[in-house]
N, C-alpha and C positions, 0 to 999 in steps of 0.2 A: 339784414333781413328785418323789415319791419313788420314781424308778422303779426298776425292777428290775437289781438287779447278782450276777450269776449263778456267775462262777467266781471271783471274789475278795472277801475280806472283809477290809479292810486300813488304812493309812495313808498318809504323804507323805515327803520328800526322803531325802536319801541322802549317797553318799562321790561323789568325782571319778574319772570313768570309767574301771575299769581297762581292760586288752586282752585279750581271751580268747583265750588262747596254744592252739591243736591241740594234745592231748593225742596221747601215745603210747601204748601197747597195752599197760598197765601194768594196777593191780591193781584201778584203780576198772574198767576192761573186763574183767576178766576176773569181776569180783563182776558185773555185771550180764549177764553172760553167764550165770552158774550162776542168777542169781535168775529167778525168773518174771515174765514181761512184766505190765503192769495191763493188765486187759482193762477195753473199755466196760462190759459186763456186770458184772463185779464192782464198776466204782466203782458204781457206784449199788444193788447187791444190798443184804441186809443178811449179817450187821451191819453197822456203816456202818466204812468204813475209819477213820476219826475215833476211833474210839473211840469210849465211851460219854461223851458229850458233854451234861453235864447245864443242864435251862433253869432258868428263875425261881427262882434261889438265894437265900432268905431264914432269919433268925432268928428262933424262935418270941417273942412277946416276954415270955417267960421265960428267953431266951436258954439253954436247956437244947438246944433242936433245931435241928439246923439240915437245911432239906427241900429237896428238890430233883425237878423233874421229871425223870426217864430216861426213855431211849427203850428197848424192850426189843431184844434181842439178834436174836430174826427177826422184827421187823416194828420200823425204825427207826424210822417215822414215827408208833409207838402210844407214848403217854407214861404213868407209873406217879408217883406219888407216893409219895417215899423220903426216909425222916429219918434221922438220924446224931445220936444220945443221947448227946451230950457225956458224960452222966452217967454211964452205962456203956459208953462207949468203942465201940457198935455200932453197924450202917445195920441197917434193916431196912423192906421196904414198908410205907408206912402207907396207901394206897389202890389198890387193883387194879379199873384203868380198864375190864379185863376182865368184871368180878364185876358192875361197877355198870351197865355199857355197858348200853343198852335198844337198842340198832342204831334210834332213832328217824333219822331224815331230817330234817338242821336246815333252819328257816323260810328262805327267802331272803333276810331281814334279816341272821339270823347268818349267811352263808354271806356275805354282801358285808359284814360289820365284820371278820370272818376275814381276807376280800380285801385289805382296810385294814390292818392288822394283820399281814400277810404271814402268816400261820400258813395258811392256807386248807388247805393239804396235811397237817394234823399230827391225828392223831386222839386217841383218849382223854384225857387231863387236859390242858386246855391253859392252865388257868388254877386258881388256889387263894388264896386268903386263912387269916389264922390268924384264931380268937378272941382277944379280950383277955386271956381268963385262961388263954390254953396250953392247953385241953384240947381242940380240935377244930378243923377247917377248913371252912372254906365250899368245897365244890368243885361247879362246873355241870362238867355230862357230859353230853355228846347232847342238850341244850338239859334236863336236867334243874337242878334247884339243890337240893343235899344236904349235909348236915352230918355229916360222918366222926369221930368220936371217935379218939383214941389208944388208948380199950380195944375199938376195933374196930366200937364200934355205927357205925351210918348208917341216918339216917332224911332223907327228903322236907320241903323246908320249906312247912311246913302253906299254903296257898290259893296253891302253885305250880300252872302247868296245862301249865308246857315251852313254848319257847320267849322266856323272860325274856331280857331284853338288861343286861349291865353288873352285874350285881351285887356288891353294895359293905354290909360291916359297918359298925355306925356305928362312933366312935371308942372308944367302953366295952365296944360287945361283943352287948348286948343286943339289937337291930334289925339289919334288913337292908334293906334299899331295892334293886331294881332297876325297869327302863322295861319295860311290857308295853304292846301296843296302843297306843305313841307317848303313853304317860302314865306317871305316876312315881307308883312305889307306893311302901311303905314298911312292916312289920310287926316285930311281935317274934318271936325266934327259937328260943323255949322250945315252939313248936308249940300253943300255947294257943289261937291266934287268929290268923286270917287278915290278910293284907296287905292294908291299903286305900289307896287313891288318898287323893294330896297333893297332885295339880295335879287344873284342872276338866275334861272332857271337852269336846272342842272339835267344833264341829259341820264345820269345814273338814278335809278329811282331809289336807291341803298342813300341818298342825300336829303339832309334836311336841316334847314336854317332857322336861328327864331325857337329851336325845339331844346327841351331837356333830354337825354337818352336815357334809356332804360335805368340803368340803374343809378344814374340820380335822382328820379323819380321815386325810384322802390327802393332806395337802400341809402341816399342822403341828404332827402329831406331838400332837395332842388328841385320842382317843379318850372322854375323860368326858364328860358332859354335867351334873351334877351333883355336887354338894361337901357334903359332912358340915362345921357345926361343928362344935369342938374338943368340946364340952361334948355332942353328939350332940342337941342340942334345934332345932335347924336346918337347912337344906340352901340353899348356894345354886345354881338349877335354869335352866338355861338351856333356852329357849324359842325355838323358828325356825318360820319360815313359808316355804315353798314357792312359796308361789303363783307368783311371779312369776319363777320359776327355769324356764327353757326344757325342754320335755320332748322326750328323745330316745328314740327304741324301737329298742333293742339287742335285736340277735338272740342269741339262745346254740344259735350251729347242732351240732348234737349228732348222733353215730351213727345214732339211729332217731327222729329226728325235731328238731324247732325248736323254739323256745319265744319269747317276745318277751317283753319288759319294759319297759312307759313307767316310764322313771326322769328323773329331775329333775334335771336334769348342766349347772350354767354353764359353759357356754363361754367361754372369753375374750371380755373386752367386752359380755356378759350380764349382766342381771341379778343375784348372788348370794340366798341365802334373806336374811328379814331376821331378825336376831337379837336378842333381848332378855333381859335376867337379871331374875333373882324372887329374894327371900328367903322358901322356906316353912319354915314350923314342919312340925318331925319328925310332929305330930300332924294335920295338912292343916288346921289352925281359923283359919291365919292365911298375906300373901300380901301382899308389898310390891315394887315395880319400883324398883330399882338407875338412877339416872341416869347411860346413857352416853350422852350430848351428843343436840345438836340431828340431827348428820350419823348420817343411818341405815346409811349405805353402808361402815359398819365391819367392820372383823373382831375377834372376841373372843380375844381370844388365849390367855389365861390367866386363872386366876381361883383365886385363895389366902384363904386364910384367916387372919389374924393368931393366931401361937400363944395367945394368952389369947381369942381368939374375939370380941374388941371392934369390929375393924374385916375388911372385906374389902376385898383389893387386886384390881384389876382392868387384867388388859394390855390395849388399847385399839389395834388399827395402823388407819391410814388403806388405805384402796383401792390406791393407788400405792405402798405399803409402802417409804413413805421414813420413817413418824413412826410411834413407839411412844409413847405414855399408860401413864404408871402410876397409875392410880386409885387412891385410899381414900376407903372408902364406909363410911358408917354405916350398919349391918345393920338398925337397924330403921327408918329412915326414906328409906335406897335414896340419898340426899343424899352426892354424891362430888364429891371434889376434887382435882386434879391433882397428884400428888405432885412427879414429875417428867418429864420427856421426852427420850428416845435420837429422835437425828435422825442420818439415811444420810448419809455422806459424798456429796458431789456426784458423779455418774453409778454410786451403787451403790444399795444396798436396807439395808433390815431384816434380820438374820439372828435368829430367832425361836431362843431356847435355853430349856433347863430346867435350866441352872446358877446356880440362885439359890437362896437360904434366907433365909426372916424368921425373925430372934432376937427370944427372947423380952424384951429390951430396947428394943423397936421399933427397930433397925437392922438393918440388908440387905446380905446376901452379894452381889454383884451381876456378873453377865456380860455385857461391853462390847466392841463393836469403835470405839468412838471413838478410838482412837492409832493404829487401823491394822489390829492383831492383837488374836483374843479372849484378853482377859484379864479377871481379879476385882477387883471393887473393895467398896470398903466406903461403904456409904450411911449416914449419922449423923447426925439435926441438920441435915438441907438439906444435905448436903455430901458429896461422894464424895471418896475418899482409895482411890489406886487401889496394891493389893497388890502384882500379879505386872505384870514388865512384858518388852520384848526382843523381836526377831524372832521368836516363834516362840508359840504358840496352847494354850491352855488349852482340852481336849476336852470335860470332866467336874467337873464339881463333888459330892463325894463325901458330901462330911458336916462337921459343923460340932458339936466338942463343947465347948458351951458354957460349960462348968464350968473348963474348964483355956484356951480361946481357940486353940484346936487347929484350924487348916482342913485337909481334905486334899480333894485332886481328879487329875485327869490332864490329861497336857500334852505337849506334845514338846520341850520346853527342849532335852533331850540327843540325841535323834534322831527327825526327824518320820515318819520309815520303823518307829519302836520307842515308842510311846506309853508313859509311865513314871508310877507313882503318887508323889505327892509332898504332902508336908504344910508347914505354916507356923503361927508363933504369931503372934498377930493385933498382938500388940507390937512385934515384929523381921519382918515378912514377907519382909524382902530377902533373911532367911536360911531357905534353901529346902533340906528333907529328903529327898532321894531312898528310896524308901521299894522299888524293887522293881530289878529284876534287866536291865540292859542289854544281855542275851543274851534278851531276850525280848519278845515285842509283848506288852501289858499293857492290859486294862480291870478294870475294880473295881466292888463297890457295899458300900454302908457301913446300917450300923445306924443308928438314928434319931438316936442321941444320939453319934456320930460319933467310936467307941471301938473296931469290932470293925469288920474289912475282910472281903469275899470276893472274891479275886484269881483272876483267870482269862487266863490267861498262853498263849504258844503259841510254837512256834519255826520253822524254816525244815522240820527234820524230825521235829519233836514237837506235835501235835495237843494241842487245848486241854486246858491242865490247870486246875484249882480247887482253890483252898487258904483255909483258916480264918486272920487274921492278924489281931494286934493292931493296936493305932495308930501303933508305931513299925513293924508292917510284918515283925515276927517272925512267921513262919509257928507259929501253934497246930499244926493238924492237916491231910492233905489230905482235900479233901472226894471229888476225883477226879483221882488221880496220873495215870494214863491212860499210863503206859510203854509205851514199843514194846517191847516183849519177853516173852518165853513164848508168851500163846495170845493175844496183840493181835493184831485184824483185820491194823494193816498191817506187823506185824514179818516175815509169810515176805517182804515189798517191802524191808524196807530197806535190803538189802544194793546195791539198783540204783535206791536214789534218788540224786536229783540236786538238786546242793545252788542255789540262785538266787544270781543274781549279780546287784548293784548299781552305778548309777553316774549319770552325766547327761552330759544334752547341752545345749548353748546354743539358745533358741527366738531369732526372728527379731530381736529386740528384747535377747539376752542374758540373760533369764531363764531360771538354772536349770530343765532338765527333768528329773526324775526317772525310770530305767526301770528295768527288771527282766528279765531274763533266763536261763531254764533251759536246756539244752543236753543232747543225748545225749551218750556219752563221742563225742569231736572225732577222725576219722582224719587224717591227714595229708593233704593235696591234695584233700582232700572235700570240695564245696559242700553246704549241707543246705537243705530247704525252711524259713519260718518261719509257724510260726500266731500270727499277734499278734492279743491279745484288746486291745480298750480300751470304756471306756464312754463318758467326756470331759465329760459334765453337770456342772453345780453340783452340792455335796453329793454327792459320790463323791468317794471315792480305792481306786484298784486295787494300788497301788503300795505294799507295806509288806515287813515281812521276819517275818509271821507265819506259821502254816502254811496254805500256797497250795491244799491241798486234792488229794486224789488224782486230779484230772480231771488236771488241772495236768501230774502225775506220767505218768497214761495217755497223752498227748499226744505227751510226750517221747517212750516206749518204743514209739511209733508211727514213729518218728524225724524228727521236727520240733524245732524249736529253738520255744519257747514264748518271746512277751515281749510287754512291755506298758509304758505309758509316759502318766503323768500329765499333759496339757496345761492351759495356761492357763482356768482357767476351774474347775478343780478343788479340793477341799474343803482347807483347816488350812494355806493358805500365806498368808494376810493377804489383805486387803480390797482390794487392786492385784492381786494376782492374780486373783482372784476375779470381779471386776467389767472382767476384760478382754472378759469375753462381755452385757455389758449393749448391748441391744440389739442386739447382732451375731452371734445363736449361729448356730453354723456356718460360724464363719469362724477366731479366731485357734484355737479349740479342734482346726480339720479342720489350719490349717497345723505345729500342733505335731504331730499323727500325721504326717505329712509329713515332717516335721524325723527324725524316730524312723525311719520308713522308709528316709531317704538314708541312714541312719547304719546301719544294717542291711546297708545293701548296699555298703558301705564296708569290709566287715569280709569276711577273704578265705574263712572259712570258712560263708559266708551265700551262695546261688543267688540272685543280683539278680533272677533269670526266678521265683523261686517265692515269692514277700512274698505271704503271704494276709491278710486282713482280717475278723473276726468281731467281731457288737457285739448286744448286746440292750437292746431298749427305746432310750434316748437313744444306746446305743450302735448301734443298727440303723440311727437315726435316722445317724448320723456315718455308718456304713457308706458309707449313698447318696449322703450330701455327699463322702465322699473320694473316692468313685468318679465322680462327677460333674466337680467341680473338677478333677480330677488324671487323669487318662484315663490308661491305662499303666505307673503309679505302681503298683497292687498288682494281682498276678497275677488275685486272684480277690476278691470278698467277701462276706460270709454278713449278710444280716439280719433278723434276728429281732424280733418286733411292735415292728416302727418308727415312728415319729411321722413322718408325712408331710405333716403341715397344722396346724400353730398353730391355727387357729383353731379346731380340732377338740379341743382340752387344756382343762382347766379355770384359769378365771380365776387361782386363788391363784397359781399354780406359772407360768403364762405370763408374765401380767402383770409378774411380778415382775420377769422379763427382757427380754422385749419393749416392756410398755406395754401400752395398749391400743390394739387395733385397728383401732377405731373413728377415731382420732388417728393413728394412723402406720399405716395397710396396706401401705404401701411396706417397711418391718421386717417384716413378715411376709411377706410374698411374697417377701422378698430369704432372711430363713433360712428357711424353707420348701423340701420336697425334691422338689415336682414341678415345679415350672417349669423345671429345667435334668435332666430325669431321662433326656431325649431325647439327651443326654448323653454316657449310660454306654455303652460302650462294651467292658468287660471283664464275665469270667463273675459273675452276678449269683445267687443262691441266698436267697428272700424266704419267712422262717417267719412263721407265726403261729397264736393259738391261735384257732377261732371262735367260742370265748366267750368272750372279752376285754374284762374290763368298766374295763378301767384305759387302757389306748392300745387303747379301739375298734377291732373290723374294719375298720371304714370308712377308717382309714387307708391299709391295705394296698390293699384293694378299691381306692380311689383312685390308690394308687400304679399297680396291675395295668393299670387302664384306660388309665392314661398310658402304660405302656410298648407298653401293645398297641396304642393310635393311634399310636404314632410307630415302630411294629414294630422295637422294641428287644428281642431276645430277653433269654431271662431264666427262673429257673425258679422252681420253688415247692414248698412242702411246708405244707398246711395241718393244723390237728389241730380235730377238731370235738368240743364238748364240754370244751376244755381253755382255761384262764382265762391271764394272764399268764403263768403261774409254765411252761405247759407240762410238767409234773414226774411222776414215778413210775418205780419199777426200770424197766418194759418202755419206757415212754415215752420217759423220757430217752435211755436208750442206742439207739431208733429215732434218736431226731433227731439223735445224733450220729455214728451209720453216717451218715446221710442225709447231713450236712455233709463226711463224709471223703470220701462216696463220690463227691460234688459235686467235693474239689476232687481226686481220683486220675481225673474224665473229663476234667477241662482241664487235666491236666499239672503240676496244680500241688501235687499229695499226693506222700509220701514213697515210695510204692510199695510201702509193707509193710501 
């Protein structure tokens, strides 16, 4: 479950806990006295306090441009396409989302891959491709798909109708292929001649080619449904059926009216769609099935192409997602054979990654947690030969330049709170290149041929910057410096930020906790309330030392002490960490917030009477478990579209941690949040959105019922019409008066 994590975007561990000494009435008070409080309103106005925070940072592949999405200045959420001409040393727009925008109303298809994709909120460009030969980009807008020239033309691609899903150039340039009507077209892009279907039309409307399914989309990080060979004379097209996927009718209860939708949602212990792969020819005259085994009850994981185009690799995980299959398959007779096979350690899972690259040598970059902790190895000749190794987890696999035997990827070797890029020659791996800047949280993405870096860096009070870098990691040029100073959004703030503080505490068992901690300036003799945010899922970390975001910031000058704290069960601490919530969620994850809270009220400048609790999605989820389990333990807690029934989640993302249900309903009923809801006991504050097609109403609706048979007060703030994300200027800062105002009636807000 990739759920939603809301105020942090971050990493893992840390230094040994220092003690935060009360400050005196010195000069860091008297700078935030002169500066201006954050108001709710402004974090979320535009421009956005972040700065101009650019997306989908790529190289033309004439490596002359390099383009990037903006957000414009009053309207953060609309994006522009803007290149930077190496050549002449300028940015200037190359597509205005404005110009081209038709204000069409996307299909409800795209409007739920959006939802997958977490963009759902972002309007104008949200996605672009280059040509092969540098002169144009494929851009869809408002479900149109248009080809934008560098000398400014834009034309329509000939037998579009709007609505196209996924569109994808081939590898030379000349075609395009996207999925209309749950079939896989494919045309040339000179306008000549319309796009014809490559797959057959299927009389079952539970059918669809060209498409990712559900829960690749929402639980592995698969969006494609379809693959280009190398040589562009092929595609291989993944094909699912429905049928036998349970259909649930979600409401999207909205302002002036309902809407309903039978959607096809396995539930844990359901059915999944079933999936099969095709090889079609680019030209549709030809159409071969890929043998992935006898067991239908698979998931496809991945699906690559061998660089000279001879063979296709296929990831293959079982149902229990203990075993991964690497396939190689002969493209034209679909005839596959087992390369190799990653098997889970005993009581954990598969962790499904996209740190891997096939050379054009037929050997494989490859990302493993077999020792423990993810690291790269090298696949050769039936044999792996493992590169990087150590306590500590390889993030990112960046690129691989071939010519010189140059890896580079990201990792925490030096600090899991400050992710770092680093490289290695494939001859000496032991000797490892720190390539970026250990005052900074750090992710990357590289060029094809794994020569040219773009690093996007952040700091405790420097919002993301982006810079051009070679492969030793010398910065060329900045793509976006993003300074706080002059007329940046948050430079009138920064004289009364507040810088985070690090450290940990020992969980029940002695494992390291990492937390985080913001602080208004400290009086002397003064208890302060605290808002601790945590999420606590698998795949999350809240906990890092990049920049925490101006919410973060607003909190404080409310005067609350802000903190948060990584428990067991959370992302880039090794495969024992991780697997302490296999089959037990809601339990070591609720007692490490626990652990966090004694330790809170431990410290003399922290109100034992005022420990709040806020958590969204799996964190809302944890909310009810703390409050449940721990009666008295935190003042108050806020939860937002929380998971209140397992069995109500989809298969990939449950199973994975519980099992199935069908086999163990005792594990679900045990982490499950309505059986003990009768419970709670302290003030309870329950959001959600009523069109929530990710953690269903029906969760909450179910919680509500429970608490109101067992007349457990409690309150509520619904928002109708709003999906997970809940989001928007007016929106958001509702819901977070709505939260303050929640806990200033029970005593437990700052009183400003």
């Amino acid at each position: 479950m990739r759920l939603l994590t809301t105020l942090l975007a971050a990493s893992i561990f840390a230094v040994a806990a220092p003690v935060l000494a009360a400050e005196t009435k010195d000069s860091a008070v008297t700078a935030s006295q002169t500066a201006p409080a954050l108001s709710l309103e402004r974090v979320f106005a535009s421009p956005s306090l972040a700065g101009p925070v650019p997306r989908a940072v790529k190289l033309s592949p004439d490596g002359r441009f390099v383009t990037v999405l903006r957000n414009r200045p009053d309207d953060r959420e609309r994006y522009d396409l803007w290149g930077f001409d190496r050549k002449a040393g300028q940015w200037r727009m190359l597509v205005d989302s404005k110009k081209l925008s038709s204000g069409r109303e996307l299909s409800e298809a795209e409007k739920m891959q959006r939802e997958r994709q977490r963009i759902g909120d972002l309007k104008g460009i949200v996605s672009y491709e280059w040509t092969a030969d540098s002169t144009a980009v494929l851009v869809p807008i408002d479900g149109d798909l248009l080809l934008a020239g560098l000398d400014g033309s834009v034309r329509k691609i000939a037998g579009t109708k709007g609505g196209e899903l996924d569109p994808s150039l081939s590898p030379k340039g000349g075609h395009v292929a996207f999925v209309r009507d749950q079939r896989l077209f494919v045309g040339a892009v000179d306008g000549k001649t319309e796009p014809q279907a490559v797959t057959p039309a299927e009389t079952a409307a539970t059918v669809h080619w060209g498409e990712a399914e559900f829960v690749a989309q929402e639980e592995m990080n698969r969006f494609k449904g379809y693959w280009w060979s190398p040589d562009g004379a092929r595609l291989a097209v993944e094909r699912f059926d429905e049928a036998k996927v349970g259909t649930v009718t979600r409401a999207a209860i909205g302002a002036e009216g309902t809407k309903t939708f039978e959607q096809r949602y396995p539930v844990a212990g359901s059915p999944n769609a079933e999936v099969s792969l095709w090889v079609v020819g680019a030209d549709g005259q030809s159409r071969v099935q890929v043998d992935l085994g006898q067991d239908k009850d698979i998931y496809l994981a991945r699906v690559d192409w061998a660089p000279d185009g001879k063979a296709l690799y296929v990831q293959r995980e079982d149902r229990a997602q203990t075993k991964l299959d690497m396939l190689k398959v002969d493209p034209s007779t679909g005839k596959a054979e087992v390369l190799f096979t990653e098997t889970a350690a005993k009581g954990s899972w598969i962790n499904l990654s996209d740190a891997y690259r096939f050379l054009a040598d037929g050997s494989l970059i490859w990302w493993s947690e077999r020792d423990g902790f993810g690291h790269l190895y090298h696949f050769k000749a039936g044999q792996f030969t493992q590169l990087t190794k150590g306590p500590w987890v390889v993030t990112d696999l960046l690129g691989v330049d071939q010519k010189s035997g140059r890896v580079t990827f990201v990792g925490t070797k030096d600090d899991v709170l400050a992710p770092q890029v680093y490289a290695f020659d494939l001859k000496m791996p032991e000797k490892l290149d720190r390539l970026t800047d250990l005052a900074f949280h750090n992710s990357a993405a590289m060029d094809r041929k794994g020569q040219t870096l773009v690093v996007t860096r952040s700091a405790d009070a420097q919002p993301p910057q982006s810079y051009l870098a070679d492969a030793t990691g010398k910065r060329i040029a900045w793509i976006e410096e993003n300074r706080v100073e002059g007329a940046h959004p948050y430079a009138p703030f920064l004289a009364s930020h507040r810088k985070a503080e690090f450290g940990t505490i020992p969980a029940e068992d002695g494992t390291p906790l990492h937390w985080m901690m913001i602080t208004p300036p400290l009086e002397p003799g003064k208890r302060y309330p605290v808002f601790s945010y945590h999420y606590g899922g698998p795949h999350a970390q809240v906990v890092g030392k990049g920049w925490q975001g101006a919410l973060a910031q607003a909190i404080v000058d409310k005067g609350y002490i802000y903190f948060a704290i990584d428990g067991r069960g959370s992302d880039n601490r090794g495969v024992t960490f991780e697997s302490a919530i296999n089959r037990a969620m809601g339990s070591v994850e609720v007692a490490d917030q626990l652990a966090g809270a004694r330790y809170l009220k431990s410290l003399t400048f922290v109100d034992p009477k005022r420990v709040s609790t806020f958590g969204w999605s799996y964190g809302g989820y944890m909310t009810l478990k703390m409050l449940e389990d721990h009666p008295g333990e935190w003042a108050a807690g806020i939860a937002v579209a929380p998971v209140t029934r397992w069995e109500l989640y989809d298969t990939h993302y449950t199973e994975r941690y519980l099992g199935d249900p069908n086999k163990e309903p005792k594990v679900y009923e045990t982490s499950g949040a309505l059986a003990d809801a009768a419970k709670i006991r302290d003030p309870l504050l329950v959001v959600h959105g009523m069109a929530d097609d990710n953690v269903v109403f029906e969760n909450s609706t179910a919680l509500i019922a429970k608490l109101q048979g067992e007349a457990v007060p409690f309150e509520m703030m619904l928002y109708p019409g709003f999906t997970h994300r809940i989001s928007g200027p007016k929106v958001s800062k509702h819901l977070y008066e709505t939260v303050f105002r929640f806990l200033d009636r029970n005593g437990v807000g700052s009183g400003q």
